[in-house]
C-alpha positions as CSV (number, residue, x, y, z in Angstrom):
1,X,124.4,125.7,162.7
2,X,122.6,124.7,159.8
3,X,119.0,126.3,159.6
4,X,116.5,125.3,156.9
5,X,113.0,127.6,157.0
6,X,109.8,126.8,155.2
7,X,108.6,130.2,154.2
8,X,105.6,128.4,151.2
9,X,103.7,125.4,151.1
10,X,101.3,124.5,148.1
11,X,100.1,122.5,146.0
12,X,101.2,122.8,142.6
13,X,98.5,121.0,140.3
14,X,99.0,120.2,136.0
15,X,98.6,122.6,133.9
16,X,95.9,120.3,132.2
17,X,93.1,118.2,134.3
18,X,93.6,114.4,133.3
19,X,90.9,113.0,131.5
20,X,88.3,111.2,133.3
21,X,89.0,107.8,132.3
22,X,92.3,108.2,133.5
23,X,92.0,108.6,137.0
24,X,92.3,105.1,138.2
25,X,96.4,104.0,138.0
26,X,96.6,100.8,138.2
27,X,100.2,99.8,139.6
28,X,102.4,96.7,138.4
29,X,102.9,93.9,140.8
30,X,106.9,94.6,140.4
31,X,105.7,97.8,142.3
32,X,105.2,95.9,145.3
33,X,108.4,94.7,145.8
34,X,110.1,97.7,147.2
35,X,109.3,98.7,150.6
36,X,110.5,102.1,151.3
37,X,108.1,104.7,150.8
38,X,110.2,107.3,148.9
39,X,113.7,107.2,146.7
40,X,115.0,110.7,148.5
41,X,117.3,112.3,146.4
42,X,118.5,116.0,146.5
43,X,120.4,118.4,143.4
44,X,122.6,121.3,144.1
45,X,122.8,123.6,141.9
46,X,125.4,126.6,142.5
47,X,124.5,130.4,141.6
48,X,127.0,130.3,138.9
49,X,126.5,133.3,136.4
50,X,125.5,135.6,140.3
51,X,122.0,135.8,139.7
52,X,120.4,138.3,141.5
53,X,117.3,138.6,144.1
54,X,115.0,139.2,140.9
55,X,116.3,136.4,138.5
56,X,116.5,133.6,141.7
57,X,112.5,134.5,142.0
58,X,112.2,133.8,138.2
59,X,114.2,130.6,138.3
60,X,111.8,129.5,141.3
61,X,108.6,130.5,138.8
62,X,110.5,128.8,136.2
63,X,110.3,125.8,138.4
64,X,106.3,125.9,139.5
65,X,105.5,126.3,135.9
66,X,107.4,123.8,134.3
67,X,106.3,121.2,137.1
68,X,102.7,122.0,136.8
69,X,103.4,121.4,132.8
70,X,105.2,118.6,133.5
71,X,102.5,116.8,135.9
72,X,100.2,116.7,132.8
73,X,102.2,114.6,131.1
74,X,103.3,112.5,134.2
75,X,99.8,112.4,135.7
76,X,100.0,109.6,137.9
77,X,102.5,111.7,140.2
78,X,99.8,114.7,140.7
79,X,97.4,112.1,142.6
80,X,97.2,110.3,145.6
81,X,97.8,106.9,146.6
82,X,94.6,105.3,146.8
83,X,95.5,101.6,148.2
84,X,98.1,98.9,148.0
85,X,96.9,98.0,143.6
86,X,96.5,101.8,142.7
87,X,96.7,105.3,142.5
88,X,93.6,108.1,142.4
89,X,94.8,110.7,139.8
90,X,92.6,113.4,140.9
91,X,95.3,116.4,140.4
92,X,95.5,117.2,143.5
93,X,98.9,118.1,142.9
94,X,102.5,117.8,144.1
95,X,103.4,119.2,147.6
96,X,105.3,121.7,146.7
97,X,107.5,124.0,149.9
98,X,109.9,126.8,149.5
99,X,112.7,127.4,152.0
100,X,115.5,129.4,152.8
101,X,118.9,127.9,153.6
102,X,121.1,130.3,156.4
103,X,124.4,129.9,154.7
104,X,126.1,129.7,151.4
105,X,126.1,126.7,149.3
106,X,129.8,126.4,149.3
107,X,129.8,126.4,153.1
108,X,127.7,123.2,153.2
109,X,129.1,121.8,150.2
110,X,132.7,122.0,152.0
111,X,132.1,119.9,155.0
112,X,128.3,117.8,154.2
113,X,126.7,117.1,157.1
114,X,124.9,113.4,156.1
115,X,122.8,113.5,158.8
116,X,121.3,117.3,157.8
117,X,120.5,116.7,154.5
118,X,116.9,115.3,155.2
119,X,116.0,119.2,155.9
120,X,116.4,119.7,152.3
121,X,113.3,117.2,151.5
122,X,109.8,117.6,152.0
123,X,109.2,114.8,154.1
124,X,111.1,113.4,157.1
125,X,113.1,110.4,156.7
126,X,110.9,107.1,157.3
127,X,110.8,103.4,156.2
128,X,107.5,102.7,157.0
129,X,105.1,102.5,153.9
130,X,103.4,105.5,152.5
131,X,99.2,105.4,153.6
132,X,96.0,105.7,151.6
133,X,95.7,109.3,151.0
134,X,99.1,110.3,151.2
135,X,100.3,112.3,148.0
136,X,102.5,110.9,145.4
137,X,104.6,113.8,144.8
138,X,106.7,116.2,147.6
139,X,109.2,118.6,146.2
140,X,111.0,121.4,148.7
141,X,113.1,123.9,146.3
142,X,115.8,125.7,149.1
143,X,117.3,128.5,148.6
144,X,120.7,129.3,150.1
145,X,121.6,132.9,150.8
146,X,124.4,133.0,147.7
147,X,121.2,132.1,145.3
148,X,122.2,128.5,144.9
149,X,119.3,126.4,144.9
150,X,119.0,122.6,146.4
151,X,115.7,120.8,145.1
152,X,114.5,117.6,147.9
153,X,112.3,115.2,146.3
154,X,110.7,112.5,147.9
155,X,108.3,110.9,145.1
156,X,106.3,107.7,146.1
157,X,108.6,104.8,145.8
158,X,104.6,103.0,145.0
159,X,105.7,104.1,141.4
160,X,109.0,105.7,140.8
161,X,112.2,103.0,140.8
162,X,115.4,105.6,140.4
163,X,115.5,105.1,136.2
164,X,111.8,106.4,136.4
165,X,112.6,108.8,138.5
166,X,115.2,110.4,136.0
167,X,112.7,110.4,133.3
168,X,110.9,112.7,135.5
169,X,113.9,115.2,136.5
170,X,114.6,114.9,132.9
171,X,110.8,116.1,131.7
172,X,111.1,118.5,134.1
173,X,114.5,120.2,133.4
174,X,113.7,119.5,129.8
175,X,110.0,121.9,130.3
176,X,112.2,124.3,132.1
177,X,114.6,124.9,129.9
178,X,111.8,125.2,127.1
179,X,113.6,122.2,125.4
180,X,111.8,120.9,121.9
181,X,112.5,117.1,123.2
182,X,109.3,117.1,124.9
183,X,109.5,113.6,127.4
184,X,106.9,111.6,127.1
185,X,106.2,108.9,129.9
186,X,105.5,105.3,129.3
187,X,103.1,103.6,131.6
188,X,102.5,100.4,129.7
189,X,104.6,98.7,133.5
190,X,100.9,97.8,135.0
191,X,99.8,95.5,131.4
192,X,103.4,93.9,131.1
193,X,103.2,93.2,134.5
194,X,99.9,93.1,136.1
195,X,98.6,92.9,139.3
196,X,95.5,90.9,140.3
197,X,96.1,90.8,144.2
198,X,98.8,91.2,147.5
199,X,99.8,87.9,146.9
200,X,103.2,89.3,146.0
201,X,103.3,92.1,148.3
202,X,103.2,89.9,151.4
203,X,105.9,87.8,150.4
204,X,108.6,90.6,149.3
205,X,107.3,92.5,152.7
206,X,108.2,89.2,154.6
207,X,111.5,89.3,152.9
208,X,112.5,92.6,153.4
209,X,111.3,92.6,157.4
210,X,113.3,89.5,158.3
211,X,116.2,91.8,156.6
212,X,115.7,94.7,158.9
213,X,117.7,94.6,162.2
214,X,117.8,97.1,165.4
215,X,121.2,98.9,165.4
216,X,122.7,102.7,166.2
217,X,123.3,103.3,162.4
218,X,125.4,105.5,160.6
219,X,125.9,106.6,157.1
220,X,129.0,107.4,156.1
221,X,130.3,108.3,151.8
222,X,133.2,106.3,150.5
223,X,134.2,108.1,147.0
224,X,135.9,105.6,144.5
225,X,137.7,108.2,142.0
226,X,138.3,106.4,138.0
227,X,142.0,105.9,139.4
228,X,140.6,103.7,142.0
229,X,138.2,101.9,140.2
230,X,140.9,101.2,137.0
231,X,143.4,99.7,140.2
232,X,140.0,97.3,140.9
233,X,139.5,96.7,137.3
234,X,143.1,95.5,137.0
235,X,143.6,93.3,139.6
236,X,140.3,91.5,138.8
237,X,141.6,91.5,135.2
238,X,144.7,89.5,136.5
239,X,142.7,86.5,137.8
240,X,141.3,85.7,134.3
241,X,137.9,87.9,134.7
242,X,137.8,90.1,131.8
243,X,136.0,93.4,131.3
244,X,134.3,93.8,135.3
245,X,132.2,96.8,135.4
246,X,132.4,99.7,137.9
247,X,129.4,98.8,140.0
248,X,130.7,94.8,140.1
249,X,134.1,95.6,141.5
250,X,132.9,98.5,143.8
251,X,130.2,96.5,145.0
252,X,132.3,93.0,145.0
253,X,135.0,95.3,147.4
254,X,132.7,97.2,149.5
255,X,131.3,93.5,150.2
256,X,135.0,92.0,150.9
257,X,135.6,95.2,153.6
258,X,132.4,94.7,154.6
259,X,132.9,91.1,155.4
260,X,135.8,91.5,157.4
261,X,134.0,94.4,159.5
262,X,131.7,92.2,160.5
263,X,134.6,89.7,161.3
264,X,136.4,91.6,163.6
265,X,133.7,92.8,165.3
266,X,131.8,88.9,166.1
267,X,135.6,87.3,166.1
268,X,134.5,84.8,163.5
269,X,133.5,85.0,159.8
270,X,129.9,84.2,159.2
271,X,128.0,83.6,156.1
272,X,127.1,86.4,154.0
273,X,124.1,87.7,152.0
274,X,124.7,90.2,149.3
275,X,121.0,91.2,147.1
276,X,121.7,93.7,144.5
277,X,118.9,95.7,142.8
278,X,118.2,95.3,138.8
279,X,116.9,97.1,135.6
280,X,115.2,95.5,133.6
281,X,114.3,97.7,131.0
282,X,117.6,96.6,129.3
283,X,117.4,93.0,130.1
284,X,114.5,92.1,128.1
285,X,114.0,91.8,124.2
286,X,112.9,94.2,122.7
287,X,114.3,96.2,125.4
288,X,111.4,98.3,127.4
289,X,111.3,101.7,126.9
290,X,114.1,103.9,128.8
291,X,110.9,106.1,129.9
292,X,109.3,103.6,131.3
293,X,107.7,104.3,134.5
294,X,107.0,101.7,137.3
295,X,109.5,99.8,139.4
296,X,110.8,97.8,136.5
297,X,113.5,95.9,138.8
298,X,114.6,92.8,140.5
299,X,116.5,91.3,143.4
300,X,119.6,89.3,142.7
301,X,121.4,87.8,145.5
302,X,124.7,86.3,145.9
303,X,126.0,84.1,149.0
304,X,129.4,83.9,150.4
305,X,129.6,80.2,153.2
306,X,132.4,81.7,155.2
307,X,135.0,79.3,155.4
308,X,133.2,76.9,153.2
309,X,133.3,78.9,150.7
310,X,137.1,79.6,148.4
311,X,135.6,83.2,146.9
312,X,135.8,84.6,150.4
313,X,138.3,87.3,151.1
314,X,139.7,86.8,146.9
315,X,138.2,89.7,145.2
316,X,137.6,88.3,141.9
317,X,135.8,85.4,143.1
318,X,133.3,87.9,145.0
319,X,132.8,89.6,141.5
320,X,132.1,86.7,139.9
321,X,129.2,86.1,142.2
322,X,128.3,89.3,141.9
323,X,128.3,89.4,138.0
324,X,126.7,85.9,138.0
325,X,123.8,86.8,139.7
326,X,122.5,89.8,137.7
327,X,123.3,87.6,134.6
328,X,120.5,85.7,135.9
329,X,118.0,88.2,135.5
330,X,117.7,88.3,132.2
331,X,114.8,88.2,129.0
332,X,114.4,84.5,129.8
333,X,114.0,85.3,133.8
334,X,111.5,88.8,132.6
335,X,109.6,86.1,130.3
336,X,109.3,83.8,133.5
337,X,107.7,86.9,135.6
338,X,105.6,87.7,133.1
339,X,103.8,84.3,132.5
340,X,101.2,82.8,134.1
341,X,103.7,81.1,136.9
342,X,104.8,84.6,137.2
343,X,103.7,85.4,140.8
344,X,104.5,82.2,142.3
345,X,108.1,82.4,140.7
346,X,108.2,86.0,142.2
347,X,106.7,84.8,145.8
348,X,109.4,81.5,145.9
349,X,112.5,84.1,144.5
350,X,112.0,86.4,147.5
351,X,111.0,83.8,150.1
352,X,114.6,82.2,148.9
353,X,116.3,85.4,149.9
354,X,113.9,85.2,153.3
355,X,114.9,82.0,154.5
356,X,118.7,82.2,154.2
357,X,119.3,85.8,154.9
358,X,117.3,85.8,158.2
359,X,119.3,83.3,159.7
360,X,120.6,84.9,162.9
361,X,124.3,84.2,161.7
362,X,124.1,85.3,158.7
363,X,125.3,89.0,157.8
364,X,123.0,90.9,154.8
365,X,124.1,93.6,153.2
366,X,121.6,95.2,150.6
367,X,123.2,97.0,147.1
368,X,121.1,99.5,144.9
369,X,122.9,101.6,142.0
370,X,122.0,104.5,140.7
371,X,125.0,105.1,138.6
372,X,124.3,106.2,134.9
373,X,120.9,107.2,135.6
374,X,121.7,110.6,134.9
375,X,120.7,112.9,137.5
376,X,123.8,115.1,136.7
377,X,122.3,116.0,133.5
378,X,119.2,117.4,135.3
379,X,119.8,121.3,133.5
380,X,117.0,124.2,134.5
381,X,118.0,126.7,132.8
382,X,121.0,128.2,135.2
383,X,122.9,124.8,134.8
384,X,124.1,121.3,136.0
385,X,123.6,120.0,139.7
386,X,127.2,120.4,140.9
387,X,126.2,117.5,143.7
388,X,123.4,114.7,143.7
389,X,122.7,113.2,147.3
390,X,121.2,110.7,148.6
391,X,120.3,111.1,152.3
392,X,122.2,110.0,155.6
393,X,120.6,107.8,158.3
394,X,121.9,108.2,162.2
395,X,120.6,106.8,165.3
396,X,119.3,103.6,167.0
397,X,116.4,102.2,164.8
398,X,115.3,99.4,162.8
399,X,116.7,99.5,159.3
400,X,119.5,97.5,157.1
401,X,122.9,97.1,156.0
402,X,122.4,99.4,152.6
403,X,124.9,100.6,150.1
404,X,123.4,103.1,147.5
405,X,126.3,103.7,144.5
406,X,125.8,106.6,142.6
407,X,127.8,108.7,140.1
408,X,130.2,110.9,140.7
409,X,129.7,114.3,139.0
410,X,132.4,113.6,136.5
411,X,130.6,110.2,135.7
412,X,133.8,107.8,135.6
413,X,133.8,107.5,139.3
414,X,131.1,106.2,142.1
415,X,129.9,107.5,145.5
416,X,128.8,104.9,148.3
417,X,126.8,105.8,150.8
418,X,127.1,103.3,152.9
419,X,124.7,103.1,155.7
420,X,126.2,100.2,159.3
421,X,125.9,99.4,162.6
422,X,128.4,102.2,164.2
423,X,130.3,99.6,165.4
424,X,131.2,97.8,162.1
425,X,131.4,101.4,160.6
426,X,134.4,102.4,163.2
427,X,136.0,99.1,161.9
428,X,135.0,99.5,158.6
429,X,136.7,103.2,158.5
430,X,140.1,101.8,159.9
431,X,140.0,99.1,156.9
432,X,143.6,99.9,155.2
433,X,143.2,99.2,151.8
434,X,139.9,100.6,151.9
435,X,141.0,104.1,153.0
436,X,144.2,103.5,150.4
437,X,141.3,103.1,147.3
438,X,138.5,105.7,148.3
439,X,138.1,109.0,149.9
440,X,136.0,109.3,153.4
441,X,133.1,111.9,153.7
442,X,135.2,114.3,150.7
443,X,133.7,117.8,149.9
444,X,131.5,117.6,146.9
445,X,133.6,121.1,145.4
446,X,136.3,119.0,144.5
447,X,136.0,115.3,143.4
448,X,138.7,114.5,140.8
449,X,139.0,117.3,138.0
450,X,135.6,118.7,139.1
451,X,136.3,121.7,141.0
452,X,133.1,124.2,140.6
453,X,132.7,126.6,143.1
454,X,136.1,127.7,145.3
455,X,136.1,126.7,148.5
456,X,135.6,128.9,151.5
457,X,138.1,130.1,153.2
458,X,138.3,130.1,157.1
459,X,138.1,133.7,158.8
């Protein structure tokens, strides 16, 4: 049985104090449209070269160091959360745990438990919204008894979006390693995009709750390999849409599957909801600045009318919806938020998604992608994460339909962690061509041509 022990708890404050007329952050009012109160995300990173006892204790000074180094550049994440509009940089520093793991890393890493990984992070799994007072920054760094080494990170969600969040592994790994490219934050997010009041936040909060449903959930990884996803590519190639991306096709087919879960399980096809989460550091022009820090995103949504509706069940007409609504948010769209009409054309966009996907017939399923982000690039000194997770949810509560896509570590294929109802997860699991096109729950030693560490073998 798994066992994860906190043996340290501290805070680990920068290296410099931030100057005093920096200790007001003002946030964005894109940074109130995410509800969740922290992006969890855990590395692995195997004891490749067989470090010893000694040089795993360095690696974990190493690591304090180059955070505390790295907060005084990324100041903002060694505060507080003062209210709903800021954040009190007061360097009180990241919560910062140490734990040992009872097993080897290959032994977890050959049959992942979903539902275990939240003992790698610092703070239990919750949706609820992060309180006044209630740090920005939570780091556990756990060590497994073969001197591989998992870092948890739950980092307030009030300011990170997963591209920012990157930028901060990378500054990180980068300080760590004692790299030259020094990252440098941008937080011009709050002037491009100011905030003046909750306006905002009340609307995207009514949006998101009339999304949330009770249900005995389960999360379960379906791991599309770049055979797969070229098979996808093709056969929307055939139907005259050229050049569909990975994250389309796998989200446009995870939506199809998903569909005709929901199908069999009601015995009738209902209307569907698909929103889909968007960068918009890209989509503007001049593009923002890949450093960018904030919640620089947006929610596209894409409807399917059951049998109204001729794209239902053909997968090429689901991409197309898919790929039409990102189009949508584009510089045009960003100039549109950032003008005066701004909020309003925010509040009416979200209340849009509101009214039609909290009809009770209609089925929502919420996309995110984290793919080329580059988390697998995240390099310490001892080497690359051999897995990136996100983390497994389990049990009757109140939560969503999600899909989070993410890389795999080879970077041509994706990993969906797709979080149901258990009883549309039993039928999605049975779904034929589904199980034909991706692998269920596969270890994280060997996906595709990445095989790292050798597999244990049994007794």
């Amino acid at each position: 049985m798994l066992k994860v022990q906190v043996v340290s708890n501290e805070s680990v404050k920068p290296s410099s104090p931030t100057p005093h007329d920096l200790r007001t952050y003002k946030l964005s009012v894109l940074d109130q449209l995410i509800p969740a109160p922290y992006a969890p995300l855990v590395l692995f990173y195997p004891n490749l070269d067989g470090a010893g006892h000694l040089e795993i204790l360095e690696r974990l000074v190493v690591l304090k160091q180059s955070l505390s180094q790295t907060l005084t550049r990324f100041y903002p994440l060694a505060g507080i959360i003062k209210d709903d509009l800021s954040l009190e940089c007061n360097d009180e520093g990241a919560h910062y745990a140490v734990a040992e793991v009872n097993c080897h890393l290959a032994d977890f890493l050959n049959h992942p438990d979903l539902d275990s990984i939240h003992q790698f992070l610092p703070c239990a799994p919750s949706f609820s919204e992060s309180g006044t007072g209630d740090r920005v920054t939570n780091i556990q760094v756990n060590v497994f008894e073969c001197g591989g080494i998992a870092i948890g990170l739950c980092i307030s969600h009030k300011i990170l979006d997963g591209a920012a969040l990157n930028t901060f592994l990378k500054g990180w790994a980068t300080t760590a390693r004692g790299s030259e490219k020094v990252v440098y934050p941008d937080f011009s997010a709050p002037s491009l995009f100011p905030a003046n009041d909750l306006c905002f936040r009340d609307s995207s909060m009514g949006m998101w709750g009339s999304l949330f449903k009770e249900g005995n959930w389960i999360t379960r990884r379906f791991v599309f390999d770049a055979s797969a996803i070229s098979y996808l590519k093709a056969k929307v190639n055939e139907s005259g849409l050229q050049h569909p991306t990975r994250v389309e096709v796998v989200s446009a087919f995870l939506w199809q599957c998903a569909m005709a879960a929901s199908k069999e399980n009601c015995g009738f096809t209902r209307p569907s909801l698909l929103t889909h989460t968007v960068n918009l550091r890209r989509r503007t022009v001049p593009n923002l600045s890949e450093y960018s820090i904030g919640n620089l995103i947006w929610v596209a949504s894409a409807k399917c009318m059951a049998k109204y509706d001729q794209s239902l069940g053909v997968l090429h007409g689901l991409v197309d919806r898919v790929r039409k609504s990102i189009s949508k948010i584009n510089d045009d769209f960003v100039k549109m938020l950032r003008s005066d009409e701004g909020t309003a054309v925010m509040c009416k966009s979200v209340e849009r998604v509101r009214d039609f996907g909290s009809k009770e017939e209609v089925d929502y399923f919420g996309f995110t992608s984290w793919c080329k982000f580059g988390f697998y690039e995240a390099d310490f000194g001892w080497g690359k994460p051999i897995w990136v997770s996100s983390v497994g949810i389990s049990g009757g509560s109140v939560f969503m339909n999600l899909i989070v896509l993410m890389d795999t570590r080879c970077g041509e294929g994706i990993e969906a962690w797709v979080t149901l109802d258990e009883q549309e997860m039993n039928i999605l699991e049975r779904n034929v061509e589904l199980i034909a096109l991706a692998s269920l729950d596969p270890t994280p030693l060997e996906i595709g041509d990445c095989v790292i560490l050798q597999q244990p073998t049994s007794p």
